[in-house]
C-alpha positions in Angstrom: 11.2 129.1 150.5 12.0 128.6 146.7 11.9 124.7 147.2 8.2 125.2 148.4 7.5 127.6 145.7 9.1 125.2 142.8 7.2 122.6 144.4 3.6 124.2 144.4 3.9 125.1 140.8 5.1 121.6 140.1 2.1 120.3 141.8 -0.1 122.5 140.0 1.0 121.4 136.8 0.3 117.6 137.7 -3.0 118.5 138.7 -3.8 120.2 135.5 -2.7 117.0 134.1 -5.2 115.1 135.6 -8.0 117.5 134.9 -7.8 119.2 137.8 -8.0 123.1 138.5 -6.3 124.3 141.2 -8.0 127.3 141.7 -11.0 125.2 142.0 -9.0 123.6 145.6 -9.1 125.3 149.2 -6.3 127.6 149.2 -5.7 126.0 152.8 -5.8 122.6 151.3 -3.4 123.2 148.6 -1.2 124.5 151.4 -2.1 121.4 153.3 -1.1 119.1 150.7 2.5 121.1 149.7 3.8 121.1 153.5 2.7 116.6 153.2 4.5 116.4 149.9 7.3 117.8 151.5 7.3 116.6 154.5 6.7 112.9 153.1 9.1 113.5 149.9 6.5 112.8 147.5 7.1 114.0 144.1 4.3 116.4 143.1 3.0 114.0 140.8 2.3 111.2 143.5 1.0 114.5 145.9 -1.6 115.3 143.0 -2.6 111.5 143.2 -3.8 112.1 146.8 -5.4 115.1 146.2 -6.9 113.7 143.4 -7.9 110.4 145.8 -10.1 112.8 148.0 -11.5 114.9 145.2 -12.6 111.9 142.6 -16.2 111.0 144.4 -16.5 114.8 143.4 -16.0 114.5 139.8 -18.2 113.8 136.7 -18.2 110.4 134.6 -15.9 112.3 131.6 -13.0 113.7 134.0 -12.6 110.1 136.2 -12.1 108.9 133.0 -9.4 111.2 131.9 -7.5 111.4 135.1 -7.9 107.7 134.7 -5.8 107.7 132.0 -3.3 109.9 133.1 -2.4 107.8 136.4 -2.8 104.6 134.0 0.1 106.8 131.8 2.2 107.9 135.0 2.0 104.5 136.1 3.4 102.8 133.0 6.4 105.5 132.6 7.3 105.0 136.3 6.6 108.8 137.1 5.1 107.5 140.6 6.0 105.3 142.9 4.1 102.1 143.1 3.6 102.2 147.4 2.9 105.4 146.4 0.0 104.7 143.8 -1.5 101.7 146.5 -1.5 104.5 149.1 -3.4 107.3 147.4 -5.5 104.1 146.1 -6.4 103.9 150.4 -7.3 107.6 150.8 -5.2 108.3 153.3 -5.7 112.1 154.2 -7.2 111.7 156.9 -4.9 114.1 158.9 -5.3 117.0 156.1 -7.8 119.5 158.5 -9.3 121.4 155.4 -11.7 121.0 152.7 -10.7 119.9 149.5 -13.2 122.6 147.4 -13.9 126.2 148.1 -16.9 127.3 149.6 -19.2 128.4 147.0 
């Protein structure tokens, strides 16, 4: 129980890195994505690259370009994995059953 909990605020924080708000995300996807990261041991910064994989078409010009230069960042320091970069770079979520956004 803690592991989940230390791991969904560790994931939150990576997502506010790259420009992200998490209580813009689908509760039920957030969950989604925590029980993956787990389940795949992902670190939450290479979890936040999925997410972030399935939410980019959604985002304006100015925050691509910032969470561009975060992953460039995370990338260079070794903070993610390299298979783990190419397979957020694929977009594979296709087995994640919610929405990425609320509803509005």
């Amino acid at each position: 129980m803690f592991k989940k909990f230390r791991y969904r605020l560790k994931l939150n924080a990576a997502l506010r890195e790259l420009e992200i708000q998490p209580s813009t995300l689908n509760p039920a996807f957030r969950d989604e994505v925590v029980a993956m990261g787990l389940r795949e041991h992902l670190a939450p910064r290479e979890a936040a690259m999925e997410v972030l994989s399935v939410v980019y078409p959604g985002l304006n010009l100015v925050d691509r370009l910032a969470t561009l230069a975060v992953i460039r960042q995370w990338r260079r320091s070794a903070r993610v994995r390299e298979s783990r970069f190419q397979r957020a770079l694929s977009g594979n979520l296709s087995d994640l059953q919610s929405t990425a956004f609320r509803d509005k």
